[in-house]
N, CA, C and O atoms as CSV, one atom per row, in Angstrom:
chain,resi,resn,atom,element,x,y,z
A,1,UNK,N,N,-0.709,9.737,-9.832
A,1,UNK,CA,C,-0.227,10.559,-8.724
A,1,UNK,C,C,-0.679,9.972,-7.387
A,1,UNK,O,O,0.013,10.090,-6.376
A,2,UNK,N,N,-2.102,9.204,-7.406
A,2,UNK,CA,C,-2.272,8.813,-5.983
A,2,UNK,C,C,-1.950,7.741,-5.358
A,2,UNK,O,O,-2.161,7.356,-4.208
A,3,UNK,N,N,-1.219,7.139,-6.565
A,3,UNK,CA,C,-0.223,5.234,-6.167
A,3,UNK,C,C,0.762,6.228,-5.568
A,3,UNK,O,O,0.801,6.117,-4.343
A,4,UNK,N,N,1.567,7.160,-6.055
A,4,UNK,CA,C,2.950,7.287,-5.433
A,4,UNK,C,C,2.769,7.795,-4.131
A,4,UNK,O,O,3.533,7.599,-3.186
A,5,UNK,N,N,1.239,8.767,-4.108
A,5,UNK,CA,C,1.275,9.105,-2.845
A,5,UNK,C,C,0.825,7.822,-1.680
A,5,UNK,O,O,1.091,7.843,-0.479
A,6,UNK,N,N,0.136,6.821,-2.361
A,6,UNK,CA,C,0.008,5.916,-1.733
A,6,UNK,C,C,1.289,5.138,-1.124
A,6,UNK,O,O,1.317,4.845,0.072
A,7,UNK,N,N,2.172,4.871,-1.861
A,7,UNK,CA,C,3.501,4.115,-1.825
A,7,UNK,C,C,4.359,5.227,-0.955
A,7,UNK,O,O,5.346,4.834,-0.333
A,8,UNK,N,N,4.074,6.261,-0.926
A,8,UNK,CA,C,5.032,7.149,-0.057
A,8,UNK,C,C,4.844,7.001,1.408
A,8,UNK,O,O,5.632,6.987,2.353
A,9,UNK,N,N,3.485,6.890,1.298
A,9,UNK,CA,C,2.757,7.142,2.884
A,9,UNK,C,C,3.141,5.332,3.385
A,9,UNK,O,O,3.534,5.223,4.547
A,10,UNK,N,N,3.048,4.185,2.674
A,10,UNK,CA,C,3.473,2.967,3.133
A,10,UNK,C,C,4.900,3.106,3.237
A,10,UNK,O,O,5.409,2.359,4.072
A,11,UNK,N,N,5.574,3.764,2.692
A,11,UNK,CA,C,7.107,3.939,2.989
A,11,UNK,C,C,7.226,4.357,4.237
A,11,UNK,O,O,7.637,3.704,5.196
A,12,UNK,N,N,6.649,6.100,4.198
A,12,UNK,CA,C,6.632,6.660,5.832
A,12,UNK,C,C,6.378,5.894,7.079
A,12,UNK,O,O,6.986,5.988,8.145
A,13,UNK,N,N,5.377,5.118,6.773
A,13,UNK,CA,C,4.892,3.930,7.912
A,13,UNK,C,C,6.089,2.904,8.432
A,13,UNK,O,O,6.405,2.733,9.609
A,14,UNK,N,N,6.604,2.345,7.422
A,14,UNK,CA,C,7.592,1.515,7.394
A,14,UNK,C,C,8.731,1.873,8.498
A,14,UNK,O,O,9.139,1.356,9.538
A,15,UNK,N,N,9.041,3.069,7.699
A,15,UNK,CA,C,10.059,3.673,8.000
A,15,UNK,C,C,9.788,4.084,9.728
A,15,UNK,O,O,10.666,3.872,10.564
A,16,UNK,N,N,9.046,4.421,9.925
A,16,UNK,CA,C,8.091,5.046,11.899
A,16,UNK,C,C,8.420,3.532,12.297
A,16,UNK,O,O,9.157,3.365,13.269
A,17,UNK,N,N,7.945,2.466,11.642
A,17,UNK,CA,C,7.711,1.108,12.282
A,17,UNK,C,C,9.419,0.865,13.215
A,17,UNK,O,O,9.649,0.774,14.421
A,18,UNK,N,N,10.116,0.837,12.309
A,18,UNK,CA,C,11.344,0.348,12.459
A,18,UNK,C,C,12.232,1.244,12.813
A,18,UNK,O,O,13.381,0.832,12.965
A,19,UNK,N,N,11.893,3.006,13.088
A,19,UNK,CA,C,12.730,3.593,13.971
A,19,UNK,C,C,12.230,3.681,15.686
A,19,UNK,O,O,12.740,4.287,16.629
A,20,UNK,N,N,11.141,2.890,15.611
A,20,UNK,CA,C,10.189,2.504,16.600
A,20,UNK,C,C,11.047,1.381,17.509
A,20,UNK,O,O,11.506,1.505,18.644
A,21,UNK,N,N,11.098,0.056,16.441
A,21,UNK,CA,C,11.014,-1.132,17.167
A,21,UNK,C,C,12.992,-0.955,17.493
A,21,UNK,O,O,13.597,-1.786,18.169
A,22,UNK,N,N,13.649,0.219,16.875
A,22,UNK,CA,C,14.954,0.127,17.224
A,22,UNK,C,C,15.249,0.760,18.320
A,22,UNK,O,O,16.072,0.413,19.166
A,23,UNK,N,N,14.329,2.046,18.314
A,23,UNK,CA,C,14.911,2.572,20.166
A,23,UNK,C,C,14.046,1.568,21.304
A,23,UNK,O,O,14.013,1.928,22.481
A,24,UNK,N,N,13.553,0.657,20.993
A,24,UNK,CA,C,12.457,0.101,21.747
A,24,UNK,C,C,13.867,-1.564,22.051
A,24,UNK,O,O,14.199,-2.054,23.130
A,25,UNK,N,N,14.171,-1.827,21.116
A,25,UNK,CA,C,15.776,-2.472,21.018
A,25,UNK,C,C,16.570,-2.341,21.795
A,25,UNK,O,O,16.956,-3.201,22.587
A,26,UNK,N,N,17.168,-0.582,21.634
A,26,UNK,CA,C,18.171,0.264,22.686
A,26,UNK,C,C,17.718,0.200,23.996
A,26,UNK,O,O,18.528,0.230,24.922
A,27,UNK,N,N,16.587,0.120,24.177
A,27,UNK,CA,C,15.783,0.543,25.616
A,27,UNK,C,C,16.039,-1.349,26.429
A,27,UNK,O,O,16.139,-1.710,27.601
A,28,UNK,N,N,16.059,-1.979,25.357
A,28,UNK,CA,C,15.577,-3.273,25.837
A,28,UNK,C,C,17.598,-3.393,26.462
A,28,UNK,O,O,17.799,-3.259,27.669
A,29,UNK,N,N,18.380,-3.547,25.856
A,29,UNK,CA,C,19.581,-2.973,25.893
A,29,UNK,C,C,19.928,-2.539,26.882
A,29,UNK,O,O,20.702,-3.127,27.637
A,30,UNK,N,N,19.417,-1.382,27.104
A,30,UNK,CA,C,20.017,-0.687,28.396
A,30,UNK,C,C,19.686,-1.285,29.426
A,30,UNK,O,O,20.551,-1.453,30.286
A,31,UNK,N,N,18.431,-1.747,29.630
A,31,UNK,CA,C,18.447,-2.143,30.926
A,31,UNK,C,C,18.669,-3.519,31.132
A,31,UNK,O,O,18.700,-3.976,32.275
């Protein structure tokens, strides 16, 4: 049980990382 919760929480991270570096993308974009 504490690998998946482990593997979930590296997912969640992942996932923050790269909805991060995409409005950070858009931003770069706009201006």
């Amino acid at each position: 049980m504490k690998k998946y919760l482990k593997f979930f929480t590296i997912m969640l991270a992942v996932l923050a990382v790269m909805m991060f570096s995409l409005s950070v993308n858009a931003e770069v974009v706009k201006w």
